[in-house]
Biopython code that builds the backbone (N, CA, C, O; Angstrom):
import numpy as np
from Bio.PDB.StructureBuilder import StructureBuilder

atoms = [
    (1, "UNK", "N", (136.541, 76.137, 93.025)),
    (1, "UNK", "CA", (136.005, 74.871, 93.451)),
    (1, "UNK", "C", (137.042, 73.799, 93.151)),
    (1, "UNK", "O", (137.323, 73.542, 91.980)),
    (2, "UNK", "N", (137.628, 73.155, 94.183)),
    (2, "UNK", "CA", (138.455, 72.177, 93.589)),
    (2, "UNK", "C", (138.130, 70.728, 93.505)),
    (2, "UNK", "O", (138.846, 69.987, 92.832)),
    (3, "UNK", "N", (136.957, 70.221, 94.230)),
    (3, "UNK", "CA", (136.595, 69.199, 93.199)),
    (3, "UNK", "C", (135.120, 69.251, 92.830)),
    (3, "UNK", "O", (134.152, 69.543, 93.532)),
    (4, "UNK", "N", (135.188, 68.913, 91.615)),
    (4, "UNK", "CA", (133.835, 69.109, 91.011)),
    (4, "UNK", "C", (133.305, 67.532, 90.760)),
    (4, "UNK", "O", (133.198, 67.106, 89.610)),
    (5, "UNK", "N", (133.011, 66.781, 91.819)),
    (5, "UNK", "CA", (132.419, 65.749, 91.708)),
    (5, "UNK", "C", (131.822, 65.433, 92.757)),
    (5, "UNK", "O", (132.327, 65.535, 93.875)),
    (6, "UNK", "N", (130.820, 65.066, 92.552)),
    (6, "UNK", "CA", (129.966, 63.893, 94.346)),
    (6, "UNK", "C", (129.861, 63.053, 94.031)),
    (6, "UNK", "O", (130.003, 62.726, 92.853)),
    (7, "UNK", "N", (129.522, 62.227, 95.076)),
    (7, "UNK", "CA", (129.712, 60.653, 95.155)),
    (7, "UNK", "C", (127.761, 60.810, 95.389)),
    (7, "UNK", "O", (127.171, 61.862, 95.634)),
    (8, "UNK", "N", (127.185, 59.552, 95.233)),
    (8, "UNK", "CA", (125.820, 59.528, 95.698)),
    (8, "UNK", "C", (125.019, 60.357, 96.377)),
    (8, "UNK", "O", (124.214, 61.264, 96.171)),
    (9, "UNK", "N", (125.737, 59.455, 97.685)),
    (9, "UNK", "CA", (125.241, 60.284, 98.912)),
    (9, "UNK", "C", (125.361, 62.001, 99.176)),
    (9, "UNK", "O", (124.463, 62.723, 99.608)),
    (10, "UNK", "N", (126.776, 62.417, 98.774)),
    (10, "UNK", "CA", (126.726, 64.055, 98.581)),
    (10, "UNK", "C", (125.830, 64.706, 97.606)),
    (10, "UNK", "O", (125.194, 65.737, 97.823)),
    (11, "UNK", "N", (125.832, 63.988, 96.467)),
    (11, "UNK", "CA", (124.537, 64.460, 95.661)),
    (11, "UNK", "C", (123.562, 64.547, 96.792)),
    (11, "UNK", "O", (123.361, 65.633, 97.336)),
    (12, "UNK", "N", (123.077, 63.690, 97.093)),
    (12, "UNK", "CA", (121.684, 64.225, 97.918)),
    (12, "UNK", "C", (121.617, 65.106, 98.702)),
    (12, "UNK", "O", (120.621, 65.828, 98.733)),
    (13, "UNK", "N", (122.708, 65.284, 99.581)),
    (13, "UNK", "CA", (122.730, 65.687, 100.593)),
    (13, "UNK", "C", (123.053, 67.211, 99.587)),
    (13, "UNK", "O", (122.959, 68.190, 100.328)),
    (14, "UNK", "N", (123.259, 67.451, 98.712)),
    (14, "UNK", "CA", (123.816, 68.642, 97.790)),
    (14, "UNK", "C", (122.374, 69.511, 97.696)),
    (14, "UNK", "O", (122.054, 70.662, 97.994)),
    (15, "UNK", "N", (121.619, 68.254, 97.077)),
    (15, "UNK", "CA", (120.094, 68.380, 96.381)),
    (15, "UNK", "C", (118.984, 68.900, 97.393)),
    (15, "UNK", "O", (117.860, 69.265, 97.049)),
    (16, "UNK", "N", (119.544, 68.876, 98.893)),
    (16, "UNK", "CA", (118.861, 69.135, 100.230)),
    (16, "UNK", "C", (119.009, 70.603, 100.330)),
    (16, "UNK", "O", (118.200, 71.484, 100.620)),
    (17, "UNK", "N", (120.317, 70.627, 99.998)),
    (17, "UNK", "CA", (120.328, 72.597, 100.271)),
    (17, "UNK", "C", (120.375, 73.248, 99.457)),
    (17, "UNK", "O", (120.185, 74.434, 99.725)),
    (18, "UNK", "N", (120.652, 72.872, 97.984)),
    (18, "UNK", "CA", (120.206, 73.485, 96.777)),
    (18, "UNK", "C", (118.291, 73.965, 97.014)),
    (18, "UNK", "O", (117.844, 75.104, 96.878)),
    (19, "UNK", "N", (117.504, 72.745, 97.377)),
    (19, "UNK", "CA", (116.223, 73.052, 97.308)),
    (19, "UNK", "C", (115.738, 73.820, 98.603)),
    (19, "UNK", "O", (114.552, 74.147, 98.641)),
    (20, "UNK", "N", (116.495, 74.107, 99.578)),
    (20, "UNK", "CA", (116.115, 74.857, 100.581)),
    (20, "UNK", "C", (116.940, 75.661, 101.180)),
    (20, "UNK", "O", (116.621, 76.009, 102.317)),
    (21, "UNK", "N", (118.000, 76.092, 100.699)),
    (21, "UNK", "CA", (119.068, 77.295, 100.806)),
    (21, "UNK", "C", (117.901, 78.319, 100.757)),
    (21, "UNK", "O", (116.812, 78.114, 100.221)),
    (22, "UNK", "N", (118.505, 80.089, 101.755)),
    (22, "UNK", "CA", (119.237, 79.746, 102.635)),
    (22, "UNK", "C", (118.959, 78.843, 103.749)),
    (22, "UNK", "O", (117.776, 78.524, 103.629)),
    (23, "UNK", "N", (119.448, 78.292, 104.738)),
    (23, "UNK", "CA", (118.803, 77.295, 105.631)),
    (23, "UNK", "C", (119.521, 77.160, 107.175)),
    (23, "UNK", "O", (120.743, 77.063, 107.285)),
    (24, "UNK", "N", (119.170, 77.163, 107.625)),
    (24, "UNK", "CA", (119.705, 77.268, 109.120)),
    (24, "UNK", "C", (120.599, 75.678, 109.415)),
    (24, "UNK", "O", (120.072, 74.594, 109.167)),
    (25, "UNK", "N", (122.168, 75.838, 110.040)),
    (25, "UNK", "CA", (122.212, 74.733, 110.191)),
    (25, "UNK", "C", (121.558, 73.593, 110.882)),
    (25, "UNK", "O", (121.694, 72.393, 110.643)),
    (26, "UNK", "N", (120.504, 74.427, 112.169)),
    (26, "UNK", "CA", (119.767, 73.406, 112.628)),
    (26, "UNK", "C", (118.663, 72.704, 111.710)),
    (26, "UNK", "O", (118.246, 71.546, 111.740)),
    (27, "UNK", "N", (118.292, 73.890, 110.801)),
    (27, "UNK", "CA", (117.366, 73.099, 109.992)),
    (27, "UNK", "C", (117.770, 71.489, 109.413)),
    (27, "UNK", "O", (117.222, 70.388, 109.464)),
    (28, "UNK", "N", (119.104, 72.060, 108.818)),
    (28, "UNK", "CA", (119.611, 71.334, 107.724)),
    (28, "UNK", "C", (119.913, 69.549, 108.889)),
    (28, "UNK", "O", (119.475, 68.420, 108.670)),
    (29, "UNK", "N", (120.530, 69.901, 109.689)),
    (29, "UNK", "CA", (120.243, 68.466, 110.741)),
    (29, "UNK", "C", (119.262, 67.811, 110.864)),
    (29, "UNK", "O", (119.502, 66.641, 111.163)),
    (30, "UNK", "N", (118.069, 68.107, 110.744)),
    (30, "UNK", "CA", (117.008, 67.957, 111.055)),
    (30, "UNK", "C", (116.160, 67.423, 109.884)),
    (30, "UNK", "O", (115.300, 66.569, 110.101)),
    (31, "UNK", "N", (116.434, 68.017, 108.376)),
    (31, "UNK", "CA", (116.102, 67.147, 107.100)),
    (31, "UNK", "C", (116.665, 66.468, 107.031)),
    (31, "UNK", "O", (116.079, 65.450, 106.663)),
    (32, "UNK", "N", (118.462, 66.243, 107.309)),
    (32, "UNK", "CA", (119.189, 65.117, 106.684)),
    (32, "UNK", "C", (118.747, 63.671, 107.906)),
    (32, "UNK", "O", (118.768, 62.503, 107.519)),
    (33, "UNK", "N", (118.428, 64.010, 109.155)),
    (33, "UNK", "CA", (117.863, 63.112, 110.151)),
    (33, "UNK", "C", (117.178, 62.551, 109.382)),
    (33, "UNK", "O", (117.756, 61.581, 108.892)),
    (34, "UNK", "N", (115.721, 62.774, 108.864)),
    (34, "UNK", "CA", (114.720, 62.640, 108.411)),
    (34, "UNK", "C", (114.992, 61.967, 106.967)),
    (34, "UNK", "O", (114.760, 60.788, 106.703)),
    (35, "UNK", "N", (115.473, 62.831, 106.169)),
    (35, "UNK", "CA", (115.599, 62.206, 104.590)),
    (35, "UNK", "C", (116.389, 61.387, 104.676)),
    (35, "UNK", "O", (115.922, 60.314, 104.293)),
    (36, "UNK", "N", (117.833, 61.290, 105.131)),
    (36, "UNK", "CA", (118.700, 60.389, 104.933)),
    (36, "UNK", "C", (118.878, 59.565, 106.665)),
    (36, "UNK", "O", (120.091, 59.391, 106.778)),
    (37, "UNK", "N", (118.578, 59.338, 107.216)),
    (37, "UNK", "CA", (118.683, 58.749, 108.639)),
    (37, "UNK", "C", (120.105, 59.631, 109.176)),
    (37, "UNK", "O", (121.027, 58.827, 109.314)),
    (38, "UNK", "N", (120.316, 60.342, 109.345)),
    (38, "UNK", "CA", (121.892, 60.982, 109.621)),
    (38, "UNK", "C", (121.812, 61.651, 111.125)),
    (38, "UNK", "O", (120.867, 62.282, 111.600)),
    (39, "UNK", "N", (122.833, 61.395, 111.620)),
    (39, "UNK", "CA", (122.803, 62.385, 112.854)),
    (39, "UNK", "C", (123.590, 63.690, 112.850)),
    (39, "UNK", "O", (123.680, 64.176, 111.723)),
    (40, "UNK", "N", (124.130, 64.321, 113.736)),
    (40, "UNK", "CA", (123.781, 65.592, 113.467)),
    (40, "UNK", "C", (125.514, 65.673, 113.410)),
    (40, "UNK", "O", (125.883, 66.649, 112.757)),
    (41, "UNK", "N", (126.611, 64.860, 113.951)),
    (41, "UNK", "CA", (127.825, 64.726, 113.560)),
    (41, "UNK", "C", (127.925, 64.311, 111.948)),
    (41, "UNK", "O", (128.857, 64.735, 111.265)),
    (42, "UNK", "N", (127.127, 63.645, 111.523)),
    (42, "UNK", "CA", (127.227, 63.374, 110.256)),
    (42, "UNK", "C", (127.260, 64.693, 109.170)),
    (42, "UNK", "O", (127.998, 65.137, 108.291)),
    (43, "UNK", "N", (126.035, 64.997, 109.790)),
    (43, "UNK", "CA", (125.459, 66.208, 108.478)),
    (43, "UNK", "C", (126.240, 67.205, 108.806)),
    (43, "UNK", "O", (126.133, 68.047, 107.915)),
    (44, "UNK", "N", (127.126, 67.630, 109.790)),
    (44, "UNK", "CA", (127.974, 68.951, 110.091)),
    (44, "UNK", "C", (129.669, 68.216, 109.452)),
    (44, "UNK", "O", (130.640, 68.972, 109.427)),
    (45, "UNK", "N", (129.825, 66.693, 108.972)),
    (45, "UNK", "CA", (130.963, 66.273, 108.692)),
    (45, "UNK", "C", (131.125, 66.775, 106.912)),
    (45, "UNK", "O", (131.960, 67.382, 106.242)),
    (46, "UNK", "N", (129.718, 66.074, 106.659)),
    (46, "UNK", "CA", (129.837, 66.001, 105.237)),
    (46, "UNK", "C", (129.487, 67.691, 104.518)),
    (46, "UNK", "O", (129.909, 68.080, 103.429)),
    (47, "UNK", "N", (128.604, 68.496, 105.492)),
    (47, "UNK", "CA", (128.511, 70.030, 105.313)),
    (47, "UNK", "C", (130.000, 70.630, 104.970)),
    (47, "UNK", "O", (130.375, 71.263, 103.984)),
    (48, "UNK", "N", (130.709, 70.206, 106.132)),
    (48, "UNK", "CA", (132.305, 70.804, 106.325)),
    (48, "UNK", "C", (133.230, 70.697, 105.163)),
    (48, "UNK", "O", (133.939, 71.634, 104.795)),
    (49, "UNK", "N", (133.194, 69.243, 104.462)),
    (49, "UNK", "CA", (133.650, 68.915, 103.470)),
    (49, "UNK", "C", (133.611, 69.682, 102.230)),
    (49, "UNK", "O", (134.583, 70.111, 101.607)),
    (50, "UNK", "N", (132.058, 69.837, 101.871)),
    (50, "UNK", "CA", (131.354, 70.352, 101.071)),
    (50, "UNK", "C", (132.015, 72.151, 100.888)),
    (50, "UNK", "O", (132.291, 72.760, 99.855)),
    (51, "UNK", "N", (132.108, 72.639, 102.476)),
    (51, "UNK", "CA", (132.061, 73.923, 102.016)),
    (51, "UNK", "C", (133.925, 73.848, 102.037)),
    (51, "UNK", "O", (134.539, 74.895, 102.238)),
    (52, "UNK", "N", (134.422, 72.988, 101.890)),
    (52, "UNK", "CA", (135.948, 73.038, 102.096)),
    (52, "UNK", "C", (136.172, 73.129, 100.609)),
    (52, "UNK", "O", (137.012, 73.867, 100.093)),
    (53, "UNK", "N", (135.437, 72.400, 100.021)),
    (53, "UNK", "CA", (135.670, 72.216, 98.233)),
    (53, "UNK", "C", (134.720, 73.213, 97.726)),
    (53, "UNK", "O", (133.988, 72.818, 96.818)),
    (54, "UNK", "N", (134.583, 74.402, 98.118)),
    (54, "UNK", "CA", (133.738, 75.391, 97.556)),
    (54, "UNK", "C", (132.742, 75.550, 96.803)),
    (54, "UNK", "O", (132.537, 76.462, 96.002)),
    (55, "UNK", "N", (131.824, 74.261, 97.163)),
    (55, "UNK", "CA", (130.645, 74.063, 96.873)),
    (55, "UNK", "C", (129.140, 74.962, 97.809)),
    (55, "UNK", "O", (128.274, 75.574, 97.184)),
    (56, "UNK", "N", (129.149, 74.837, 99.256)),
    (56, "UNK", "CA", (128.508, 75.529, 100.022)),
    (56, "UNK", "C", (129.303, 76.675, 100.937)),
    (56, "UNK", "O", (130.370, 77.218, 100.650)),
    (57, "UNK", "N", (128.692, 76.832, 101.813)),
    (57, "UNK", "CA", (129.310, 77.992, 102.768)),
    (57, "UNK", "C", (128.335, 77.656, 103.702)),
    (57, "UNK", "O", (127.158, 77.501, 103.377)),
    (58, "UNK", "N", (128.843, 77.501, 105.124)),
    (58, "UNK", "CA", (127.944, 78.194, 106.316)),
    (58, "UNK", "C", (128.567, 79.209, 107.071)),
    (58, "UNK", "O", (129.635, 79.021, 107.654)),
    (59, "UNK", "N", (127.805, 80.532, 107.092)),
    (59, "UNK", "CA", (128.121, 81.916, 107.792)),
    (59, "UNK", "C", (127.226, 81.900, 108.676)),
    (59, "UNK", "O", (126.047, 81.746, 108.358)),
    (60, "UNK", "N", (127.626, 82.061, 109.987)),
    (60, "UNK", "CA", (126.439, 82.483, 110.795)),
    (60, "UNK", "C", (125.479, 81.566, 111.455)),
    (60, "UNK", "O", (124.450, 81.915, 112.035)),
    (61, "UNK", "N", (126.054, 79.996, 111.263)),
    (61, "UNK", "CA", (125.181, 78.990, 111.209)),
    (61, "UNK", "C", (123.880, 79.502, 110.202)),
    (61, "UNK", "O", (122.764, 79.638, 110.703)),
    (62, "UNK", "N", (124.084, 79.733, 108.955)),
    (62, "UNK", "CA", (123.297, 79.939, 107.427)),
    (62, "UNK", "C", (124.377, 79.018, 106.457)),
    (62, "UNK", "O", (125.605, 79.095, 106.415)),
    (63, "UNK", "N", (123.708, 78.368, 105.907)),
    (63, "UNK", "CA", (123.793, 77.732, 104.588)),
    (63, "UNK", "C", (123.721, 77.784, 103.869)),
    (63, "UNK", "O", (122.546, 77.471, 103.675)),
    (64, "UNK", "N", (124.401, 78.119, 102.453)),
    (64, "UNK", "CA", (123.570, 78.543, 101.243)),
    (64, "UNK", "C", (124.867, 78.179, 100.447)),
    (64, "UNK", "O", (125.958, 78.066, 101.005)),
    (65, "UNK", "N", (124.695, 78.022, 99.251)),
    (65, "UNK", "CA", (125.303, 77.578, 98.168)),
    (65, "UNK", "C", (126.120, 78.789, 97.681)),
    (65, "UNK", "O", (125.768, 79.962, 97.553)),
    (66, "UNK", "N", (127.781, 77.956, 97.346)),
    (66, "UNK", "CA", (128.553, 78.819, 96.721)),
    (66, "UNK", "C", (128.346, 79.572, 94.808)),
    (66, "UNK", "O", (128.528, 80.660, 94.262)),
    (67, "UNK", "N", (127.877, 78.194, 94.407)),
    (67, "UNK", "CA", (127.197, 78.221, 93.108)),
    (67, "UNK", "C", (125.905, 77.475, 92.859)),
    (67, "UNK", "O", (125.532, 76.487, 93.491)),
    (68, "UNK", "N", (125.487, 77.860, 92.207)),
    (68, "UNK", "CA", (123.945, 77.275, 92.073)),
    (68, "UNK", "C", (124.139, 75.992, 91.504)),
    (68, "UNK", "O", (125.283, 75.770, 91.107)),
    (69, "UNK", "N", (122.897, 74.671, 91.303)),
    (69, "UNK", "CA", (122.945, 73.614, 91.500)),
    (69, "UNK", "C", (123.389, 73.460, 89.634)),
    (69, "UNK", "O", (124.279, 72.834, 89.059)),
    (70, "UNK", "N", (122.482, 74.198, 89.230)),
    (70, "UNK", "CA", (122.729, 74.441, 87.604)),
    (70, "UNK", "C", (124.171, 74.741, 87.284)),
    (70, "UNK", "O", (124.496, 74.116, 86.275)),
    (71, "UNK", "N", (125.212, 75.511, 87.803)),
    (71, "UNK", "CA", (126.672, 75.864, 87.569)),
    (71, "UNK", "C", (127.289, 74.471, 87.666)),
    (71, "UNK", "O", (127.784, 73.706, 86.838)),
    (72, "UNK", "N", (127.049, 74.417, 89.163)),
    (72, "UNK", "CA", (127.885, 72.836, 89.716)),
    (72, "UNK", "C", (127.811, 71.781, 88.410)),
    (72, "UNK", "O", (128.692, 71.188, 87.787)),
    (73, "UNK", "N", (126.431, 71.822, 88.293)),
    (73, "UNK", "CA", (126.494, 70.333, 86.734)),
    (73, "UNK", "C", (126.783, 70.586, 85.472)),
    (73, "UNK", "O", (126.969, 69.674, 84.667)),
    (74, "UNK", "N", (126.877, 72.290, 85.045)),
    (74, "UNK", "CA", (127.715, 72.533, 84.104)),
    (74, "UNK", "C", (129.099, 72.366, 84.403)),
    (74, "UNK", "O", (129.679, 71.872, 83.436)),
    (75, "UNK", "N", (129.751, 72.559, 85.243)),
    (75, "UNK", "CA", (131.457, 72.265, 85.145)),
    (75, "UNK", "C", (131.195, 71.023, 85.164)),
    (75, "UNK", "O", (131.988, 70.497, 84.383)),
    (76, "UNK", "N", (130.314, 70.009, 85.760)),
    (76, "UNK", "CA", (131.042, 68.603, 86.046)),
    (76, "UNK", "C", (130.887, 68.242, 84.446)),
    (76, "UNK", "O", (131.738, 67.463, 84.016)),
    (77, "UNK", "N", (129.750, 68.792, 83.380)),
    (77, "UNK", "CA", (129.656, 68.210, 82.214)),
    (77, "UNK", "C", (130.870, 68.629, 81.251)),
    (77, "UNK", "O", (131.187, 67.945, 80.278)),
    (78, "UNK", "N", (131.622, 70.008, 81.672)),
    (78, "UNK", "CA", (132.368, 70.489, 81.106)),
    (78, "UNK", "C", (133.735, 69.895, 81.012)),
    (78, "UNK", "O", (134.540, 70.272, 80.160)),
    (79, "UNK", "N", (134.011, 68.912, 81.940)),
    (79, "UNK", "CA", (135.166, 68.439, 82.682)),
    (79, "UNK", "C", (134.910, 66.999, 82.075)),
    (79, "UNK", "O", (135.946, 66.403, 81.780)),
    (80, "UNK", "N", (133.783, 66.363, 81.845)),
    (80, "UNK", "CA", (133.472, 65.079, 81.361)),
    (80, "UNK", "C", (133.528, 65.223, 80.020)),
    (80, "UNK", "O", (133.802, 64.182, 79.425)),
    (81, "UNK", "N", (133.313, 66.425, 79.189)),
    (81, "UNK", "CA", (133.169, 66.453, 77.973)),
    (81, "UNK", "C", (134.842, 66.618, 77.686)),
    (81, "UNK", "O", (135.083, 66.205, 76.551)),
    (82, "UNK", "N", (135.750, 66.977, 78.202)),
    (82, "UNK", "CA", (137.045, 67.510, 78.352)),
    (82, "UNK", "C", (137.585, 66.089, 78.355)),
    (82, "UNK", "O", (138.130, 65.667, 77.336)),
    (83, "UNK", "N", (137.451, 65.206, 79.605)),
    (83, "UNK", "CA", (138.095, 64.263, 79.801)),
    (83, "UNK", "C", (138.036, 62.959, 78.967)),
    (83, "UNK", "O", (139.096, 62.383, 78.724)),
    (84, "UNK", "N", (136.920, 62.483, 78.538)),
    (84, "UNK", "CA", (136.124, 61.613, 77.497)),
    (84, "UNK", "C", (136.077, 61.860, 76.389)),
    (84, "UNK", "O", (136.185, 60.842, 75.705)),
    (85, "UNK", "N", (135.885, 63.377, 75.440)),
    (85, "UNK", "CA", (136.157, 63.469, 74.068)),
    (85, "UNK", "C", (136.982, 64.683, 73.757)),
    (85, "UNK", "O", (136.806, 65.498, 72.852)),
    (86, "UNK", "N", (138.119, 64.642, 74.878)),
    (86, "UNK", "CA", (139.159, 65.811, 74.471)),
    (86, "UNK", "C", (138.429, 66.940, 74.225)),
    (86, "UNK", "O", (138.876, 67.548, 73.253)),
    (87, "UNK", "N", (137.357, 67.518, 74.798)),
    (87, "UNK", "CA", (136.687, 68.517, 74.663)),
    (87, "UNK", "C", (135.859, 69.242, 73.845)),
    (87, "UNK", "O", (135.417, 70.391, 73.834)),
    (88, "UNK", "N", (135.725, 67.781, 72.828)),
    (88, "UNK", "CA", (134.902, 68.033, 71.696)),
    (88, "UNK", "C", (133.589, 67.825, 72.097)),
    (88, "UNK", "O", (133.374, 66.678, 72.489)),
    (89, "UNK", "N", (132.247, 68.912, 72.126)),
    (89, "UNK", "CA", (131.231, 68.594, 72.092)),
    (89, "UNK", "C", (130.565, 67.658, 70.992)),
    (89, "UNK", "O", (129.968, 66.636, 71.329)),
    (90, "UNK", "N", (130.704, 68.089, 69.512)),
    (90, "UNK", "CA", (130.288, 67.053, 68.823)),
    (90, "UNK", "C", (130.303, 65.892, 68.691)),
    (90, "UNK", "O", (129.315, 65.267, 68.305)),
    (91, "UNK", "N", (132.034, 65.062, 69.140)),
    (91, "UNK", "CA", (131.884, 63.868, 69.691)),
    (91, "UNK", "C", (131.205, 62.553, 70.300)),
    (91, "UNK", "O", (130.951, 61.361, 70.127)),
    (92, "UNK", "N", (131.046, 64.275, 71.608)),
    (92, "UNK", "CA", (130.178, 63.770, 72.844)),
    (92, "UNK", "C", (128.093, 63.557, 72.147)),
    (92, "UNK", "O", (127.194, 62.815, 72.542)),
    (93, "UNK", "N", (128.142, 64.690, 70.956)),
    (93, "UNK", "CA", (126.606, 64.204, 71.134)),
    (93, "UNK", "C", (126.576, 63.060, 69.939)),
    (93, "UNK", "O", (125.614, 62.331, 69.700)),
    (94, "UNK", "N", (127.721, 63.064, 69.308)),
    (94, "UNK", "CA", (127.574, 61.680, 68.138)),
    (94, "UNK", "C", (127.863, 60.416, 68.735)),
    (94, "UNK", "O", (127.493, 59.402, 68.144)),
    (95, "UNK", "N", (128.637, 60.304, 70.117)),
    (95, "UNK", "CA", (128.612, 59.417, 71.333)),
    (95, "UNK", "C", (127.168, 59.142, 71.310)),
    (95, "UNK", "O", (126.700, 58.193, 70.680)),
    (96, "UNK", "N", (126.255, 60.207, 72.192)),
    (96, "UNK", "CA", (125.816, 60.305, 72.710)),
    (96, "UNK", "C", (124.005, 59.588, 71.713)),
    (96, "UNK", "O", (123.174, 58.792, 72.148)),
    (97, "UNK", "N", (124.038, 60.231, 70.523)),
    (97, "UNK", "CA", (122.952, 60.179, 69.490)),
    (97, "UNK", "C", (123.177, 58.204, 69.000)),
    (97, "UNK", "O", (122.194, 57.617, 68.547)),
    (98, "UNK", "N", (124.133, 57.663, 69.129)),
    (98, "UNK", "CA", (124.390, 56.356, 68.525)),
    (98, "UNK", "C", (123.368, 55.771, 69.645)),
    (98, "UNK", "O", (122.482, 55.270, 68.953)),
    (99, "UNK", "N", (123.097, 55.613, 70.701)),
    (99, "UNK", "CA", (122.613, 54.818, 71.449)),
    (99, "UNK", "C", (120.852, 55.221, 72.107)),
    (99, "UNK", "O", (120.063, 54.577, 72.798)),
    (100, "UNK", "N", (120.800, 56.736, 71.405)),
    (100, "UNK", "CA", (119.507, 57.504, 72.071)),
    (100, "UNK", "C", (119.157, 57.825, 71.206)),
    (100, "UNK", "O", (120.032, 58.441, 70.597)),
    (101, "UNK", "N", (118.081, 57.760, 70.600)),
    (101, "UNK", "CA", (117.225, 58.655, 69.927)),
    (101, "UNK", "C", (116.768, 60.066, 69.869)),
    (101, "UNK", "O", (115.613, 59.921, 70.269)),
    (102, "UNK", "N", (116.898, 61.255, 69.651)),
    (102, "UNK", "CA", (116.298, 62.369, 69.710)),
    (102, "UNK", "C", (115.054, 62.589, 69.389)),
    (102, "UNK", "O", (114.722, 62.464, 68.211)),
    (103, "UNK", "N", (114.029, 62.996, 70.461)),
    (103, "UNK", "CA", (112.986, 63.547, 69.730)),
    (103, "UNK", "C", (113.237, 64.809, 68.998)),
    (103, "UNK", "O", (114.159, 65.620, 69.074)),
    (104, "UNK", "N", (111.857, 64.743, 68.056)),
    (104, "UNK", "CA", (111.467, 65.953, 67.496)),
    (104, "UNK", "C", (111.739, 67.455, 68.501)),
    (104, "UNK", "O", (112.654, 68.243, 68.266)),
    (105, "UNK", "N", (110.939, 67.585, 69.402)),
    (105, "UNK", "CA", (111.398, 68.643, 70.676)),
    (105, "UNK", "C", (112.870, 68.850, 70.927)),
    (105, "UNK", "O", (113.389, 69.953, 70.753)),
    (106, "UNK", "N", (113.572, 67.750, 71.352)),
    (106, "UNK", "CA", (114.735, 67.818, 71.429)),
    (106, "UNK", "C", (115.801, 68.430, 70.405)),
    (106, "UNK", "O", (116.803, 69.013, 70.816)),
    (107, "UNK", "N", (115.461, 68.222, 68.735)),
    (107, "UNK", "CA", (116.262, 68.243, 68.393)),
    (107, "UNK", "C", (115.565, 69.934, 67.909)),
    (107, "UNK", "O", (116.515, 70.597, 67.492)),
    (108, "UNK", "N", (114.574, 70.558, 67.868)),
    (108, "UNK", "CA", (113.999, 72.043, 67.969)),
    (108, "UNK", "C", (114.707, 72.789, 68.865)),
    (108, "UNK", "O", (115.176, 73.864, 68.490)),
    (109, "UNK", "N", (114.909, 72.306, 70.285)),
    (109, "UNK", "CA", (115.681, 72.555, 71.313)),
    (109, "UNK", "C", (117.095, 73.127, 70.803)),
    (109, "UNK", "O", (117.484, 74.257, 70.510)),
    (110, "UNK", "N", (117.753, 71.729, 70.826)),
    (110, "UNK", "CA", (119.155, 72.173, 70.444)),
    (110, "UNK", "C", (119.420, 72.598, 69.204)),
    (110, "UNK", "O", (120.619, 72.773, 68.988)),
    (111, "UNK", "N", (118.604, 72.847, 68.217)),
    (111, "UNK", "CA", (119.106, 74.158, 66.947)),
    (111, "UNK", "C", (118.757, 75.574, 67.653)),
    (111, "UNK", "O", (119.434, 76.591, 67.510)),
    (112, "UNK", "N", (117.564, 75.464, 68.455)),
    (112, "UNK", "CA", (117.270, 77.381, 69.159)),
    (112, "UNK", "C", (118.239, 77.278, 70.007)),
    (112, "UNK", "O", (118.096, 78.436, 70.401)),
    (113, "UNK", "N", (118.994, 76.946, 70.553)),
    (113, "UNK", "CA", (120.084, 76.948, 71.031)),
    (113, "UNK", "C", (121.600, 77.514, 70.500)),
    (113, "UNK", "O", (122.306, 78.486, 70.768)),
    (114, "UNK", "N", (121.684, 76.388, 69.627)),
    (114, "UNK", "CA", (122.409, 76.992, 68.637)),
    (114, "UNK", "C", (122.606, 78.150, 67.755)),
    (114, "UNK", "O", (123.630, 78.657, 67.296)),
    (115, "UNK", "N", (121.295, 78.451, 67.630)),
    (115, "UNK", "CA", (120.629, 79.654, 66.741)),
    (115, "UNK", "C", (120.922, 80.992, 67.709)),
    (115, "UNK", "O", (121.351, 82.098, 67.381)),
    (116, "UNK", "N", (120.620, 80.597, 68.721)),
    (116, "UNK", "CA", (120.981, 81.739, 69.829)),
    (116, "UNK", "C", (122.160, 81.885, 70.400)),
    (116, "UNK", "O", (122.716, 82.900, 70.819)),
    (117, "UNK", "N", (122.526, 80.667, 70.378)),
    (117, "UNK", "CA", (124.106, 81.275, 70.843)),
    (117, "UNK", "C", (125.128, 82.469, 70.932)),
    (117, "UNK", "O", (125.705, 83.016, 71.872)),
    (118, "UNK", "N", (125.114, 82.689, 69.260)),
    (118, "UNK", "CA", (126.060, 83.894, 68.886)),
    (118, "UNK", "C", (125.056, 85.467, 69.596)),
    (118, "UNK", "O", (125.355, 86.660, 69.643)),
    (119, "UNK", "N", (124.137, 84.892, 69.932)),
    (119, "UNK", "CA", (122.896, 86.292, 70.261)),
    (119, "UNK", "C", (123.494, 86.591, 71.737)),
    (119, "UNK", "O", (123.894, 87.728, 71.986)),
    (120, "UNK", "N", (123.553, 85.572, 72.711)),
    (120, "UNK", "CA", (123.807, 85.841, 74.275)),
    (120, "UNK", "C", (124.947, 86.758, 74.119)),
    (120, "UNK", "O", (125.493, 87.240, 75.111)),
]
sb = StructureBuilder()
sb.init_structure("model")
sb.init_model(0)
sb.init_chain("A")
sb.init_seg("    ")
for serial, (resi, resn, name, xyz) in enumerate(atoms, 1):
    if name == "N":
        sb.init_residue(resn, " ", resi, " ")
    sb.init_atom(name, np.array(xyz, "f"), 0.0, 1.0, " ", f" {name:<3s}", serial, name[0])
structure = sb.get_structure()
């Protein structure tokens, strides 16, 4: 994948075939008409793009995602945590804890997490 970022509008238009992959390209014209006002040069411009940066694929006029929507936002966090605290996670959540509060849940969360880690 060589770039791991969207701008707004590709988010959505990302979030369209993540939630309805696989999908016919006519389909996919036909939601982005609807959800985003787009015509059908549009949604086959920004599709093209998409599967150029190895995010989607269309075979067959079929659509479906190169990586799942969950992968895609792990590299982009992986690449932000890289670029912003030299790749230190702890950094990023002592960044992150100065301005947010953790709940109780949350912070149960990320010790079974932790706790499990060395298990996966």
């Amino acid at each position: 994948m060589d770039n791991t970022s969207l701008g707004a509008v590709e988010s959505r238009f990302a979030d369209i075939i993540w939630q309805n992959e696989p999908l016919s390209s006519g389909e996919l014209v036909k939601i982005c008409e609807k959800e985003l006002n787009w015509k059908k040069p549009t949604t086959y411009t920004v599709l093209r793009k998409l599967c150029e940066r190895g995010i989607f694929k269309n075979e067959g006029g079929t659509v479906s995602s190169v990586i799942s929507r969950e992968e895609f936002y792990a590299v982009q966090s992986e690449k932000f945590v890289e670029e912003t605290f030299d790749g230190s996670l702890p950094a990023f959540i002592a960044a992150f804890t100065k301005r947010k509060n953790l709940s109780e849940k949350d912070i149960d969360e990320i010790r079974r997490m932790i706790d499990t880690y060395g298990e996966e």
